[in-house]
C-alpha positions as CSV (number, residue, x, y, z in Angstrom):
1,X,-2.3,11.6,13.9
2,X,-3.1,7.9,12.9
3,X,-1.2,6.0,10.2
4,X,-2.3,4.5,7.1
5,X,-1.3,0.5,6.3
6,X,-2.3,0.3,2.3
7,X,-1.8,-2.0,-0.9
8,X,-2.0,-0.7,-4.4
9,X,-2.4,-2.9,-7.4
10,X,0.6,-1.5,-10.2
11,X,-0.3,-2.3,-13.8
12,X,1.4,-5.4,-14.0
13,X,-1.3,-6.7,-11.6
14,X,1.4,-6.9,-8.4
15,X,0.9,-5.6,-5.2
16,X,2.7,-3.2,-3.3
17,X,1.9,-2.9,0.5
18,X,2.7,0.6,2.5
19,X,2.5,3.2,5.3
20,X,1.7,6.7,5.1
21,X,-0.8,9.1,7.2
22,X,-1.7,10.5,3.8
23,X,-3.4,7.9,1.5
24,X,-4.1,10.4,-1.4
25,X,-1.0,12.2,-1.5
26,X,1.2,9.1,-1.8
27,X,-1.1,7.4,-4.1
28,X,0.1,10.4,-6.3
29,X,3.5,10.4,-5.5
30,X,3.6,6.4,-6.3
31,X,2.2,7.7,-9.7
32,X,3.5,10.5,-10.5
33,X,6.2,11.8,-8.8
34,X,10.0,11.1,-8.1
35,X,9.5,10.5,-4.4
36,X,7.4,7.1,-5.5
37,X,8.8,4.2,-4.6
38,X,11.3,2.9,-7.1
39,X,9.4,-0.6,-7.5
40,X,6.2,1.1,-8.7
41,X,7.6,3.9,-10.5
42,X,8.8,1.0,-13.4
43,X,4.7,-0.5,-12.7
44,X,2.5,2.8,-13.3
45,X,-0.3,3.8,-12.9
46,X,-0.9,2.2,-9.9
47,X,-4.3,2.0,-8.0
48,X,-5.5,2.2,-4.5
49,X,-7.2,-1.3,-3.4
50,X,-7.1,-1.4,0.3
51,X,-6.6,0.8,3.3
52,X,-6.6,0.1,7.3
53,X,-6.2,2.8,9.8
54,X,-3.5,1.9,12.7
55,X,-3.0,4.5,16.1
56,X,0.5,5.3,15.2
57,X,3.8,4.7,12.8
58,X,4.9,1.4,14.9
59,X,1.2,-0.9,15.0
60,X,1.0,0.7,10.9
61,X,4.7,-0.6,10.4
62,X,4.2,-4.2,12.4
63,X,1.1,-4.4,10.2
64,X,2.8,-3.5,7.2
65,X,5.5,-6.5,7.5
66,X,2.8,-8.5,8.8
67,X,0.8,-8.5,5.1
68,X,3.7,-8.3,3.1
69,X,4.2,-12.1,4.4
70,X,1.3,-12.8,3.4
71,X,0.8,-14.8,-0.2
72,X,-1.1,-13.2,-3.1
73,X,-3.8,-14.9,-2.5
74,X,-4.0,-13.5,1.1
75,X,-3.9,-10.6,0.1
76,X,-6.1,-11.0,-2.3
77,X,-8.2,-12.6,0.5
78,X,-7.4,-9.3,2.3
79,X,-8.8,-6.7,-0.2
80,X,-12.1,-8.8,-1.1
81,X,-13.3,-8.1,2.7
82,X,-13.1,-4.7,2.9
């Protein structure tokens, strides 16, 4: 089962960058639920602005430290391509 490397946008216009292998299910945790990570829980509703598929949890985890060192503007850069 392939892993999911996402960012959502929270209401306060930040970005939070994750893994999952279900996009939709978090993206409703994240917004509604206790299991939401606490930085987003104080930032909903959040929104879904990127995804990328990796082949399993470690490449979805490298990637996943990999764009949270990126700048905003990366990111930014990031989401605009896809």
């Amino acid at each position: 089962m392939s892993y999911f490397v996402y960012i959502l946008e929270c209401s306060d216009g930040s970005l939070y960058t994750g893994i999952t292998k279900d996009v939709s299910k978090r993206l409703d945790e994240h917004n509604s639920k206790d299991t939401g990570a606490k930085y987003t829980k104080a930032r909903r509703p959040v929104k879904l602005v990127y995804q990328e598929s990796s082949k399993d949890r470690s490449s979805a985890s490298k990637r996943e430290y990999e764009i949270k060192q990126f700048t905003r503007s990366k990111k930014l850069q990031l989401i605009q391509k896809s």
